[in-house]
C-alpha positions as CSV (number, residue, x, y, z in Angstrom):
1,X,-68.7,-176.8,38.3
2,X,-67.7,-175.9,42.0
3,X,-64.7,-178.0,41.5
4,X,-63.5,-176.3,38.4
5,X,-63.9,-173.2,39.8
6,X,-61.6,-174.3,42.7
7,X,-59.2,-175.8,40.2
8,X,-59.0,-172.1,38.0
9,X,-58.8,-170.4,41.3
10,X,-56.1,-172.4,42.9
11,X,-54.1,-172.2,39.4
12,X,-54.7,-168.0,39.4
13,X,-53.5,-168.1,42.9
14,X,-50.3,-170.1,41.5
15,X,-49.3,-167.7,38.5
16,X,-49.8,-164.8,41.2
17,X,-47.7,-166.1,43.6
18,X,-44.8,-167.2,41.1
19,X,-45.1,-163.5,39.4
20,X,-44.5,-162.2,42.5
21,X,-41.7,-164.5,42.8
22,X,-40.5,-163.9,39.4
23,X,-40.7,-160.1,41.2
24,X,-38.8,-160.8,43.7
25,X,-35.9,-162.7,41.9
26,X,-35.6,-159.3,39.4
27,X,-35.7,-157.4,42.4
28,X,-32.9,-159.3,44.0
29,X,-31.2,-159.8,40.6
30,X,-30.8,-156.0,40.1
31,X,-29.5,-155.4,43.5
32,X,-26.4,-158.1,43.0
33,X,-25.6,-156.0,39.8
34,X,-25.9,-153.3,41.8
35,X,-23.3,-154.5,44.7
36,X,-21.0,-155.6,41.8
37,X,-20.5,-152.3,40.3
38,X,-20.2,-150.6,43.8
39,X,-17.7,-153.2,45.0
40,X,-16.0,-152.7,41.4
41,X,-16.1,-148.8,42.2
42,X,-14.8,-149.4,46.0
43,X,-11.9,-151.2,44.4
44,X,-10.8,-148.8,42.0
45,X,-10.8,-146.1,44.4
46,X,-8.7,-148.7,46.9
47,X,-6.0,-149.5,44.2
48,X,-5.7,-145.2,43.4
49,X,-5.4,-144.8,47.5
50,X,-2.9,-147.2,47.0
51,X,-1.0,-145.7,44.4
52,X,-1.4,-142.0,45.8
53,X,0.4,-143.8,49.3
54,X,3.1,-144.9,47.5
55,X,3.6,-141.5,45.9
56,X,2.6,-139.9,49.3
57,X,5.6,-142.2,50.6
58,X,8.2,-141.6,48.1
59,X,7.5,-137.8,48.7
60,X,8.0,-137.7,52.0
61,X,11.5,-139.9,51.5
62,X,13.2,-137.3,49.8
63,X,11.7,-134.7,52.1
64,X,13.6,-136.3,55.0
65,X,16.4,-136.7,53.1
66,X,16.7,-133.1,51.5
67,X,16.1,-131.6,55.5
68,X,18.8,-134.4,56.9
69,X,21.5,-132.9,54.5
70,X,20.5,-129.3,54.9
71,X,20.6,-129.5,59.0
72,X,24.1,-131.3,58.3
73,X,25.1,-128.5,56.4
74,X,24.0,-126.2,58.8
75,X,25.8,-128.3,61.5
76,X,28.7,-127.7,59.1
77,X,28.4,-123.6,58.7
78,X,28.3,-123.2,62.8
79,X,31.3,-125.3,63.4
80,X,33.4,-123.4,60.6
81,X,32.0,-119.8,62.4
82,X,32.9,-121.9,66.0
83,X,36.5,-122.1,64.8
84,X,36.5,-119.1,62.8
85,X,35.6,-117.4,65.9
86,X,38.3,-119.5,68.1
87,X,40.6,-119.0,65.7
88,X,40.2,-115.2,66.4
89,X,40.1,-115.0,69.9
90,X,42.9,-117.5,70.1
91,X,44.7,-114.8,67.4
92,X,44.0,-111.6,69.6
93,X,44.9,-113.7,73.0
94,X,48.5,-114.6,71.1
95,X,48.7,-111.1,70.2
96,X,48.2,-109.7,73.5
97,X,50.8,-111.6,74.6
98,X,53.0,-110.9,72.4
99,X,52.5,-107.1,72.8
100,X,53.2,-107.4,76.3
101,X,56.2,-109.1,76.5
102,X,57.2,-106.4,74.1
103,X,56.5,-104.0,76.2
104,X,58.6,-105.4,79.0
């Protein structure tokens, strides 16, 4: 009888300790599914930072570009007003002389 009773209590120790187990396994089981859909998530959002960089890239291409040709431009309005200007002074200065030997 004392030997039976060891036997039922050594087999109630068993199925405890391989439900807790089983536990323990569902417990660890969920968590994987868990890291899969947050590594899932962490890859979407990689692949749209991607994209967005390329975009962000692209962008700023034809920013540089538009600014390079509007400070050539510039560069090209103050040397027409640089020889518009010289072109004046140069005018007067032939004038001037002109005038005086006129005078003379």
């Amino acid at each position: 009888l004392i030997g039976q009773e060891n036997g039922k209590n050594r087999l109630r120790q068993a199925q405890e300790d391989a439900e807790e187990v089983k536990g323990i396994m569902l417990e660890n089981m969920n968590k994987a599914e868990e890291r899969t859909g947050k590594l899932g998530e962490l890859e979407d959002r990689a692949d749209e930072l991607l994209t967005k960089t390329k975009a962000f890239e692209k962008t700023t291409n034809q920013v540089k570009q538009k600014k390079r040709w509007e400070n050539k431009k510039m560069k090209l309005v103050f040397i027409g007003i640089g020889v518009i200007v010289a072109l004046i002074i140069l005018g007067l200065i032939i004038f001037a002389i002109v005038d005086s030997t006129r005078a003379h």
